[in-house]
N, C-alpha and C positions, 0 to 999 in steps of 0.2 A: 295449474301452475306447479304442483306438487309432483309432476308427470317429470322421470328421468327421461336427461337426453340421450336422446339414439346415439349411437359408436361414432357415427360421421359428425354428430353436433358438436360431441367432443371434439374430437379431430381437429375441426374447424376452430373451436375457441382455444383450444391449446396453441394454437399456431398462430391466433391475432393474440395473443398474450405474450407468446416469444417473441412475435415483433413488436411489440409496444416496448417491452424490456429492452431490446436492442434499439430501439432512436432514442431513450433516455440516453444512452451510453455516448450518441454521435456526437461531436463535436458542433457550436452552433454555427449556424452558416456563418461566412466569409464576410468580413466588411471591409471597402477599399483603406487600405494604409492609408495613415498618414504620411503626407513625403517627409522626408529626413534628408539628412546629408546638406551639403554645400550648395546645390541647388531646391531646396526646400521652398523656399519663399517666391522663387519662381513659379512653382509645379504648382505649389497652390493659389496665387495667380492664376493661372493658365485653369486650370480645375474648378475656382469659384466664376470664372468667365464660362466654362461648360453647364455648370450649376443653375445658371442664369437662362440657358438656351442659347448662348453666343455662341458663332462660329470663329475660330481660331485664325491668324491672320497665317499665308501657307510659314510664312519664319517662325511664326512659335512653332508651329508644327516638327518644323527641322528640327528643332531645337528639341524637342521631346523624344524624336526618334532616334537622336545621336547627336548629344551635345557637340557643337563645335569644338571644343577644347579637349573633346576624349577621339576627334577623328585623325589626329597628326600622322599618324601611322600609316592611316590610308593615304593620306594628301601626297606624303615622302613616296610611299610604292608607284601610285599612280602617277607622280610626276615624272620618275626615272622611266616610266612609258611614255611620258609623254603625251599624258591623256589631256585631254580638254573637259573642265569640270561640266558636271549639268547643272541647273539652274541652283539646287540643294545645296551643290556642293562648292559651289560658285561666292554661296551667302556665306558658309562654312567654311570657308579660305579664310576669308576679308577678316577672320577674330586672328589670323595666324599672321596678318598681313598682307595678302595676297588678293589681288580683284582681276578678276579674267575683262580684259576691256574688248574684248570682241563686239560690234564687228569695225569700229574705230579704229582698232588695232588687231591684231590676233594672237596676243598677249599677253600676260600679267602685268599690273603695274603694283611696286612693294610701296607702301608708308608707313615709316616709322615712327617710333617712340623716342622724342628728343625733350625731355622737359625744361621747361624755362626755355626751349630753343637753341640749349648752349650743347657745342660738343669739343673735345679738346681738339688741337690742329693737327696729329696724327690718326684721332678716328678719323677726321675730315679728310684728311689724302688715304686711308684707306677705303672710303665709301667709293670714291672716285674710282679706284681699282675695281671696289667688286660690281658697279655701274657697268665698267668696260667690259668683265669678263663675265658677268651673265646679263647682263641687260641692254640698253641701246649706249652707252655710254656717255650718258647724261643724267643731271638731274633735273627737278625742278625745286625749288622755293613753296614754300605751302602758306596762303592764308594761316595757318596754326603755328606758323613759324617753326616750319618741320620739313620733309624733305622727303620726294618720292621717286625713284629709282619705275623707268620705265623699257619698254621694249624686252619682257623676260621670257623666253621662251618657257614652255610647259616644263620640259624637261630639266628647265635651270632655277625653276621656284625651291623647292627646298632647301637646294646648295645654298643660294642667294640668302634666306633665312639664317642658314647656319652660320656663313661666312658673316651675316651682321652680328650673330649674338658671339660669336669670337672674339671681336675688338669690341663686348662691352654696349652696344645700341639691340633692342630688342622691337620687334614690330607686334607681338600680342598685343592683339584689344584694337588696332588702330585704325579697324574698319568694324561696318555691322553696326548690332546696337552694345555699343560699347562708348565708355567714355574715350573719348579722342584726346590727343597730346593734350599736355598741360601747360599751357603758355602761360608767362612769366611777364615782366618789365624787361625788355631789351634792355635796357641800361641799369639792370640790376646789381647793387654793389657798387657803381661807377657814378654813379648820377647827384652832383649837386644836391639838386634840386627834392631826390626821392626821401620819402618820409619814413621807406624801411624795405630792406633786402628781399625778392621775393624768392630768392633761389631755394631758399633753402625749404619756406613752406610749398613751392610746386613739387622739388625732389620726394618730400616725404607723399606727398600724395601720388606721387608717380610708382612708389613702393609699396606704397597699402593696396592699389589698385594691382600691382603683379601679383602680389601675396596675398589676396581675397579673391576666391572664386564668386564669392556671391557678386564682386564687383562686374561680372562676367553678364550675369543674368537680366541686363535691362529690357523694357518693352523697345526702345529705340535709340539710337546715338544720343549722346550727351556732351556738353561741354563745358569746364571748368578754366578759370581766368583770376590771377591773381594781379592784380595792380597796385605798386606801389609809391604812386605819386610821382612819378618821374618824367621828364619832358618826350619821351617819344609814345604816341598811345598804345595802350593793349590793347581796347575795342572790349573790355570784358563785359560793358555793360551789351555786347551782342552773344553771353552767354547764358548757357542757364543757372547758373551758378557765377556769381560774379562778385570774389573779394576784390574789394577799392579801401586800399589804406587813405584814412581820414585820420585827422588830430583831434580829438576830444580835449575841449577847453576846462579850466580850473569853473569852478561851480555848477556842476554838472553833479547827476545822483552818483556816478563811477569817478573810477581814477581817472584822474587825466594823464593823458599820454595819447601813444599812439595804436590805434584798432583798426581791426576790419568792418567797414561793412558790409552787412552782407544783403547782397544783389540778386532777385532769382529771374527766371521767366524771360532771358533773350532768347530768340531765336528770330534774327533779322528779316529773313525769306520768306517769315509770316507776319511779320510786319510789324513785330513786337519789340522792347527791349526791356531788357533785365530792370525790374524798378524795385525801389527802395523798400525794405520790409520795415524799415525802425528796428533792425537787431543790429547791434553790434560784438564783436566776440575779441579777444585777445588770438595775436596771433598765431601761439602755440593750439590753440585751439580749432583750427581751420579743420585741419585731417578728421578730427573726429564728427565734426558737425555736417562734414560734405558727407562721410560714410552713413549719420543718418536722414538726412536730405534722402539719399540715393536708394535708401532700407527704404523709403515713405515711399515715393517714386515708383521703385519695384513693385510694391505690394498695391499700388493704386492705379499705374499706368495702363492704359490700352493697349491689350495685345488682339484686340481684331480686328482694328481699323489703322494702318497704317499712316494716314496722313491727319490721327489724332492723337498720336500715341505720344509725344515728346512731352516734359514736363510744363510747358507752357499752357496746354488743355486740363491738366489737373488743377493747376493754379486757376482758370477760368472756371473752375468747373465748381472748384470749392469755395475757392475766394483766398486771399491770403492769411487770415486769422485763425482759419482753420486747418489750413498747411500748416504754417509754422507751431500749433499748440500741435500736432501729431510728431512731428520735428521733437519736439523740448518732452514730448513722451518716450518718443523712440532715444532718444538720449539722456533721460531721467531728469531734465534739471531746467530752469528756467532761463530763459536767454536774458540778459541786458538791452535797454534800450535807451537811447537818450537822444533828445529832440534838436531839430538840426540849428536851434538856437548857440548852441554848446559844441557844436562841429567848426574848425576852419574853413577856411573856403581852402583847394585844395589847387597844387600848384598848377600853375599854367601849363598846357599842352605847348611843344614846338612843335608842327607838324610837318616839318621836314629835319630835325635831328636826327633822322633813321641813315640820312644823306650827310658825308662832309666830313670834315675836321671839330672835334671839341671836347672840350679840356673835360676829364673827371677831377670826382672830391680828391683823388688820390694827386700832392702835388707835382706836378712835373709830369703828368700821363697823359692820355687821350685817347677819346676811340675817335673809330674814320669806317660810316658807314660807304660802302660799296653798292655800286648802282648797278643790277641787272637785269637786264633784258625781260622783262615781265618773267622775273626769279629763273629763268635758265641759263645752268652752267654746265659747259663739257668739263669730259675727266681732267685733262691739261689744265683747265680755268681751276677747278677746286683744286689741283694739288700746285698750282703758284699761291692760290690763295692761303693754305694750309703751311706753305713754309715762310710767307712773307707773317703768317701770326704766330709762327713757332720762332722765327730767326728776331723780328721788330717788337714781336706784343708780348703779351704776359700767356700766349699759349691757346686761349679760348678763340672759337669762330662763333658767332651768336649771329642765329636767323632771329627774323622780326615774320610781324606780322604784316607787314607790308611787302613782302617778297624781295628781303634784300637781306645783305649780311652786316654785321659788324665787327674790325676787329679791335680788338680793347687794350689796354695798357701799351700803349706806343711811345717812348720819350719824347719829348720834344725834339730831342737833338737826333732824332728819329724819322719824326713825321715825313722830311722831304723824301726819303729813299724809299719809304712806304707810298707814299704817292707814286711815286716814277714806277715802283713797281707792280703795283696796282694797275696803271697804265700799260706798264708792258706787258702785263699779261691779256691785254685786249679788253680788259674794266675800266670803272672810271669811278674817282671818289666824287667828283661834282657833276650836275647836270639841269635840265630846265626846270621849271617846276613841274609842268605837265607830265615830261618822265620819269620824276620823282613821284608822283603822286596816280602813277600806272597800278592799276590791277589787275590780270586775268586770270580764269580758272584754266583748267586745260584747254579746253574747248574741241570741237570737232575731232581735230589731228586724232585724239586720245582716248574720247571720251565719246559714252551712243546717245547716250542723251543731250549731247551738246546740239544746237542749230545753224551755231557760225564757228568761225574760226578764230575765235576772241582772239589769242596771243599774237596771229598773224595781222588780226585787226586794231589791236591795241598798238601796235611796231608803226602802222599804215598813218593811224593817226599823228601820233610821234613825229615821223618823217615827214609828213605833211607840214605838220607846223613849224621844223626847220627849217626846209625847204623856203618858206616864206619867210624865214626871220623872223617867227613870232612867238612869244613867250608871253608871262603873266608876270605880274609881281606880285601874286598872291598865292598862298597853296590849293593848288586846284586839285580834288580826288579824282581819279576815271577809273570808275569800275567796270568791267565787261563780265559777263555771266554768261552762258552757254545758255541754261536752261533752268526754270522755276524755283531749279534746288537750290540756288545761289549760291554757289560757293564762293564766289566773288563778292558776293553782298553790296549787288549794284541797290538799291533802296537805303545805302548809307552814303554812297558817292552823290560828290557836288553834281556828277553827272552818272548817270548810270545807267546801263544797258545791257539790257535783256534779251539773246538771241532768241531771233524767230524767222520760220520759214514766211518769206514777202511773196504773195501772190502779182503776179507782170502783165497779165495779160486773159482774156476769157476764155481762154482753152487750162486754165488752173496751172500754168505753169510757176516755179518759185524759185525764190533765190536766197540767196542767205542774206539774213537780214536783224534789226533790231527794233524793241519799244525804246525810245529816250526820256527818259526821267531826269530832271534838275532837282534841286533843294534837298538832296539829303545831309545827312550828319551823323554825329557821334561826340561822347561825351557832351558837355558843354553846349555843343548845337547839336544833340542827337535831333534827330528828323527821320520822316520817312519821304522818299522823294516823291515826285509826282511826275508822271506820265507827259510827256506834251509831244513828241512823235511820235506816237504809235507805226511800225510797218515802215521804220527807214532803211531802203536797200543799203548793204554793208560798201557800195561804190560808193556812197554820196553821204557817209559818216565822215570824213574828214575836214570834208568842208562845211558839214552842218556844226562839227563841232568849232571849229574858226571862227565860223559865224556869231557863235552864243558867246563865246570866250571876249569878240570884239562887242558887242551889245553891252557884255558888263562893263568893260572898259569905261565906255564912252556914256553911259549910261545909271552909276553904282553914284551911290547919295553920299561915300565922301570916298579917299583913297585906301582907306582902309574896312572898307567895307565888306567882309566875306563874298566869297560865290553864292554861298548857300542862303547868305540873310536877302544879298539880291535877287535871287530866284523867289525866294518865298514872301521878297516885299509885293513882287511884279505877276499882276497874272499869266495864265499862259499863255494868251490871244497878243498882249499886250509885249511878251517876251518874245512871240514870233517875228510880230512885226517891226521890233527895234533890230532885230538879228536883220533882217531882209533891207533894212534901210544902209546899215553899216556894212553890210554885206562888199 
């Protein structure tokens, strides 16, 4: 052991000793960052979902390789080509506003950002213009009580973008997973009846959500709904987020007065609605409570399965106790609660006040909802509209969620010359109940995933039951839906219907067609409806609906009896065979 090493042993240990000394020096290996930035709480989402073994659903994926809201630059170059997005870029529009409806159409079609629904009567006669000069020259009326501009060529997506955010209306966020317009109480400010103004709290939330990226980052679409007691319905208990102004009675653990409650987990199309958590919050307080709602949400929701991802599955998933204690963490503080002992009962719905003549709290005024056409108006119809509320009203047009408008602050010594003009402009301020109480989504014309031709179906039925002289004296809903995604939210209508391809014959030929569902609701009679024609060819919906219409008539347990409590007194077998007797 004593024995010197040979010249090459040195050599060799001299040379494992300089490399030992040099990997002390190396830097240690690499570990992935932390994400930072504005989408942070996304990436990691997305990253503890990798963590797990989960495969990414392909939208997060988009999302990772170029966020939506960093590609505008592309979308503008590519559109002055005139290109037609791919499927990436297609998802990647829809946060700018933009949805390529091919092959329905071969198109764009834009939806915007209207909150509370309201827009003054000069943006309104200028939507109309920029409809005509890049789009098909039309609009429609949106369940959101919003308004979507279709027929846009590729080349005219951008301009159309720009030309909205000019006159003040912006389309960010209004497709994808994003939170969607923010509807309001149609009769906000105006209404007797309402227990407190919602304008003001949907506005501020329609601003936090422009100026928050993170608001950007959800697993899936979202919906926020503010209701304030007022007689036309918001429907917010079909959102996931759903304030309903309540009165909080004297001996209650809080102050009495007037709160929100707050509402989570609608989402009608899965057959669920917003239910009561026991918090209440003061109204200035909405904006910040929805911001960590949507912080819990983000950081919890499904991003590999698409058809689990909505906040409605994390609620199922947790329970609501343990949502809302992540809520009052993400927010520092503990919510308020008091038992519905200490609540008022909250005002009456009118569920045809969307339609007609009637007076607000303001003396001497009135609004006068306007009836159209399962919500579509050409450019000429919105710019009568927009001067008879700029020349008669206080200046506002307000969409509803029922696809119709209203205009507001009319005198009295007013009203007739708004009607006539109303009229002349080929509208109408009154009409049946049935077309009062019309829904349809796009349907076919518009849309790929539509089955029938709702709005052309929804008109069918209508004129059908003119045609015969028949009406209700009751508010009857007709929701028509395309396809599963509901946008119509046939599973709330007294009647509702589901487009589907009808098989005719054993060689599989089809036809457009629908499932019919009676006994749904909302608010007060929220319900989910039920099935009882499955596969009714779309020829023979007008008279199947006459049919049931007549059944209730002659058949309802006093005159005032809802559609809806009749369907759901009546089984289905039992409600055939009274329709086929009356028939």
């Amino acid at each position: 052991m004593g024995e010197a090493f040979s010249s090459e042993q040195r050599r060799w240990l001299e040379g494992f000793a300089s490399g030992a000394a040099a990997v002390k020096t190396l830097p240690a290996p690499a570990t992935q960052a932390e994400p930072a930035g504005p989408d942070a709480d996304m990436l990691k989402s997305q990253n503890a979902a990798l963590a797990r073994g989960a495969k990414l659903a392909d939208q997060e994926k988009w999302k990772r390789e170029e966020h939506p809201l960093e590609a505008y630059g592309r979308l503008k170059r590519e559109a002055e080509g005139g290109a037609k997005p791919k499927p990436a870029d297609n998802f990647r529009w829809r946060y700018h506003g933009l949805f390529h409806v091919a092959p329905a159409q071969d198109s764009y079609m834009c939806r915007m950002r209207i909150p509370n629904g309201i827009l003054k009567h000069w943006q309104f006669a200028e939507i109309a213009g920029i409809a005509e000069r890049f789009g098909g020259g039309y609009s429609h009326v949106t369940t959101r009580a919003n308004l979507q501009i279709r027929e846009i060529k590729p080349e005219n997506g951008a301009a159309l973008l720009e030309a909205l955010t000019d006159i003040g209306v912006v389309s960010r966020g209004s497709g994808a997973d994003n939170i969607r317009n923010v509807t309001g109480s149609a009769s906000a400010g105006i209404d007797p009846a309402e227990l407190l103004d919602t304008r003001p709290h949907a506005r501020d939330w329609h601003h936090h959500i422009l100026n928050s990226r993170t608001m950007y980052d959800l697993p899936r679409k979202f919906n926020v709904s503010f209701d304030g007691g007022g007689v036309i319905p918001t429907l917010e208990d079909t959102n996931d987020i759903g304030f309903q102004a309540v009165e909080v009675l004297p001996g209650a653990p809080i102050e009495p007065g007037i709160w929100y409650r707050l509402m989570l987990g609608g989402i009608s199309g899965h057959k669920d609605f917003a239910r009561d958590t026991g918090v209440v919050l003061k109204p200035a307080e909405a904006v910040a409570v929805s911001d960590a709602i949507i912080r819990v949400y983000l950081e919890h929701g499904d991003r590999t399965n698409r058809n689990k991802a909505r906040l409605k599955y994390v609620l199922d998933d947790w329970g609501f106790p343990r949502f809302i204690e992540a809520v009052e963490e993400k927010l520092g503080q503990k919510f308020a609660r008091v038992e519905t002992a200490f609540v008022a009962p909250r005002p009456v719905h009118d569920r045809q006040a969307h339609i007609g003549v009637h007076k607000q709290k303001q003396p001497g005024l009135n609004w006068i909802g306007v009836v159209l056409p399962t919500g579509r108006m050409t450019g000429e119809e919105m710019r009568a509209v927009a001067a008879i509320a700029g020349a008669l009203g206080d200046g506002d047009v307000r969409l509803t969620v029922w696809q119709n408008l209203i205009l507001s602050g009319v005198p009295d010594d007013k009203v007739e010359e708004a009607k006539a003009r109303i009229v002349a402009a080929g509208l109408h301020w009154t009409t049946t109940a049935v077309r009062a109480g019309l829904v349809a989504c796009t349907g076919n014309r518009g849309c790929k995933f539509a089955n029938a031709d709702t709005k052309g179906h929804a008109l069918a039925i209508a004129d059908h039951l003119d045609a015969k002289g028949f009406d209700v004296d009751q508010p009857v809903n007709i929701h028509l839906t395309g396809c599963p995604n509901s946008c119509a939210q046939h599973y709330i209508g007294d009647i509702g219907l589901l487009g589907a391809k009808v098989t005719v014959n054993e060689d599989g030929d089809q036809v457009e067609g629908y499932h019919l569902h009676v006994g749904g609701g909302f608010g007060a009679e929220a319900g989910i409806a039920k099935v009882i024609y499955p596969d009714l060819k779309a020829k023979d919906l007008p008279r199947t609906v006459e049919k049931l219409l007549k059944a209730y008539l002659a058949n309802r347990a006093t005159g005032t009896e809802s559609f809806a409590a009749f369907t759901r007194r009546v089984e289905a077998d039992q409600l055939k065979t009274m329709a086929e007797i009356t028939a």
